[in-house]
Every structure is written in structure tokens, then in C-alpha cells.
C-alpha positions, 0 to 999 in steps of 0.5 A: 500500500503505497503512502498517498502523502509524502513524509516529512522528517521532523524534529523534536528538541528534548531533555537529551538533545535535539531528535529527528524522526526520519519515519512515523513515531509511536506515542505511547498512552500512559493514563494514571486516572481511575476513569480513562474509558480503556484503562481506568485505574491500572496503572493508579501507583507510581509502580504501576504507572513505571512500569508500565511506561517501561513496558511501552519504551520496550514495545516501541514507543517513542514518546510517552504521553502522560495524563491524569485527568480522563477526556472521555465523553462526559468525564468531569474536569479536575481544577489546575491545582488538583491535576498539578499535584497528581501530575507533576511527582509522576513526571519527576518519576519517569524522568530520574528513572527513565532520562533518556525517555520523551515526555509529553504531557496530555494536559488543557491547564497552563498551571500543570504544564508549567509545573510538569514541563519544570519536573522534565516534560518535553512536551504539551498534549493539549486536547482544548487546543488553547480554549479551556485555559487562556493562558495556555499560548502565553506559558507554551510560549514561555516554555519554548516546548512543543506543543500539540494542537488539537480540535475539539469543540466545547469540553469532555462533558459537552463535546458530544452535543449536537450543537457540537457535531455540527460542521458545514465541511468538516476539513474546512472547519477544521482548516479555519480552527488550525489556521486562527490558532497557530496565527495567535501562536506565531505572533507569541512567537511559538513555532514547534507546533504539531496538529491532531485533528482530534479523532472522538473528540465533537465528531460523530463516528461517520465524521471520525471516518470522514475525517480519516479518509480525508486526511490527505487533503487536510495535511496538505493545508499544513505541509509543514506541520506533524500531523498526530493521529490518535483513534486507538481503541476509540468508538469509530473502532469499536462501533462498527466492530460492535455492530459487525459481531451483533450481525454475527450473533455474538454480544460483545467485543472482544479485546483483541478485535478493537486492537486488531481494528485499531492497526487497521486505521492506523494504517489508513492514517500512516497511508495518508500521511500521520506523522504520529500515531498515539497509541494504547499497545505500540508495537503493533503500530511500529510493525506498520510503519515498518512494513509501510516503509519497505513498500515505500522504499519499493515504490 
């Protein structure tokens, strides 16, 4: 399968130095929350949550991606104060046992960010793209770190409202989002940003696939900008596998199909040209982007 958008290398400049990704990276999801829909409360200790990272790095991550507050539909927000404190002691334990790891930080507050980019994050994951917290460009600027832009429209808790899946065209509306934000970041004087289309979050499931197959035409608006996908074990994967089994006559879905589904789209999002696949189980991610490379490198 021949990628239909070409791959740009890009950098990211962390605690080790200066690092080039000459294919796709793997984002590793490390959840430390007790209501994250995939997996809530495993990984609620610090040894829980080391040693899991440790097992992401060994499946082949490339970045680790830390949150402590769930953005599932409908999930409550913690305040600033109460997400740093849960935070920042997480991300002082990855970076004095992992140094070598980079580190981002799945977070829409500027306080946490600060306070974790301090502890030795590399990163800001930052799914409101700028709107929950209005400070949030001003200390991204600040920080001179990378920062992830995301769409979404209103919060976890509204973002599913009907009022909120509305688009005219959904990659035009989404141009618009991009384009007005990272005008208001540039004159800040922020100039490491990276693009999520942000896959579940104000989209329908048919607007998630909509999105998906369109990729290509997006990413080609910001040529110049990574563009992360993070759809992994996401409703547009389970919904229709849900629906595929109820036909078949089974009840529920199993884990391994969401996973198998979840590389398929991957795959679809690599072929379109993602520069970054945020993911629960890297490995299978990596074994993609390793056999994309071969047929490119054919092709």
C-alpha cells in the first residue's frame, strides 16, 4: 500500500538533545486516572504507572504521553491545582528513572504544564487546543516546548452535543480552527507546533471516518506541520466492530478485535500521511510503519 502523502522528517528538541524522526513515531498512552474509558485505574501507583511506561519504551514507543485527568465523553474536569499535584511527582518519576525517555504531557491547564514541563516534560498534549485555559499560548510560549494542537469543540462533558457535531465541511472547519490558532501562536512567537485533528473528540463516528479518509487533503493545508493521529481503541473502532459481531450473533467485543481494528486505521492514517500515531499497545503500530516503509522504499 503505497503512502498517498509524502513524509516529512521532523524534529523534536528534548531533555537529551535535539531528535529527528526520519519515519512515523509511536506515542505511547500512559493514563494514571481511575476513569480513562480503556484503562481506568491500572496503572493508579507510581509502580504501576513505571512500569508500565517501561513496558511501552520496550514495545516501541517513542514518546510517552502522560495524563491524569480522563477526556472521555462526559468525564468531569479536575481544577489546575488538583491535576498539578497528581501530575507533576509522576513526571519527576519517569524522568530520574527513565532520562533518556520523551515526555509529553496530555494536559488543557497552563498551571500543570508549567509545573510538569519544570519536573522534565518535553512536551504539551493539549486536547482544548488553547480554549479551556487562556493562558495556555502565553506559558507554551514561555516554555519554548512543543506543543500539540488539537480540535475539539466545547469540553469532555459537552463535546458530544449536537450543537457540537455540527460542521458545514468538516476539513474546512477544521482548516479555519488550525489556521486562527497557530496565527495567535506565531505572533507569541511559538513555532514547534504539531496538529491532531482530534479523532472522538465533537465528531460523530461517520465524521471520525470522514475525517480519516480525508486526511490527505487536510495535511496538505499544513505541509509543514506533524500531523498526530490518535483513534486507538476509540468508538469509530469499536462501533462498527460492535455492530459487525451483533450481525454475527455474538454480544460483545472482544479485546483483541478493537486492537486488531485499531492497526487497521492506523494504517489508513500512516497511508495518508500521520506523522504520529498515539497509541494504547505500540508495537503493533511500529510493525506498520515498518512494513509501510519497505513498500515505500519499493515504490
Amino acid at each position: 500500500m503505497k503512502q498517498t502523502t509524502h513524509f516529512s522528517p521532523f524534529t523534536v528538541d528534548c531533555r537529551r538533545g535535539r531528535v529527528t524522526f526520519h519515519r512515523p513515531a509511536v506515542m505511547g498512552i500512559l493514563n494514571a486516572t481511575d476513569d480513562s474509558f480503556y484503562d481506568g485505574g491500572r496503572y493508579n501507583t507510581p509502580e504501576a504507572l513505571l512500569a508500565h511506561a517501561r513496558q511501552l519504551l520496550d514495545q516501541g514507543a517513542d514518546i510517552l504521553d502522560l495524563g491524569v485527568m480522563s477526556s472521555r465523553p462526559g468525564a468531569a474536569m479536575l481544577s489546575p491545582e488538583r491535576e498539578s499535584e497528581k501530575l507533576t511527582p509522576l513526571v519527576r518519576l519517569l524522568r530520574s528513572q527513565l532520562p533518556d525517555a520523551i515526555i509529553s504531557v496530555d494536559t488543557c491547564h497552563s498551571l500543570p504544564a508549567a509545573k510538569a514541563v519544570e519536573a522534565g516534560a518535553d512536551i504539551i498534549n493539549d486536547i482544548s487546543g488553547g480554549q479551556i485555559d487562556p493562558d495556555m499560548f502565553a506559558t507554551v510560549a514561555s516554555l519554548r516546548v512543543p506543543y500539540i494542537l488539537m480540535h475539539m469543540r466545547g469540553t469532555p462533558a459537552t463535546m458530544q452535543l449536537p450543537e457540537n457535531t455540527r460542521y458545514d465541511d468538516i476539513v474546512d472547519d477544521l482548516t479555519h480552527y488550525f489556521e486562527q490558532r497557530l496565527d495567535r501562536l506565531s505572533q507569541l512567537g511559538v513555532r514547534d507546533v504539531w496538529l491532531d485533528p482530534g479523532l472522538g473528540f465533537a465528531k460523530t463516528v461517520e465524521q471520525n471516518h470522514q475525517l480519516l479518509h480525508r486526511l490527505p487533503q487536510l495535511i496538505s493545508r499544513f505541509p509543514d506541520r506533524p500531523m498526530l493521529v490518535a483513534l486507538s481503541n476509540k468508538s469509530m473502532v469499536t462501533k462498527p466492530l460492535t455492530d459487525l459481531n451483533l450481525e454475527c450473533g455474538a454480544s460483545t467485543l472482544p479485546f483483541p478485535d478493537s486492537e486488531l481494528g485499531t492497526l487497521v486505521l492506523n494504517t489508513v492514517a500512516l497511508t495518508g500521511g500521520a506523522s504520529l500515531l498515539r497509541v494504547h499497545t505500540p508495537r503493533p503500530a511500529r510493525l506498520a510503519i515498518q512494513l509501510l516503509n519497505i513498500q515505500t522504499e519499493k515504490s
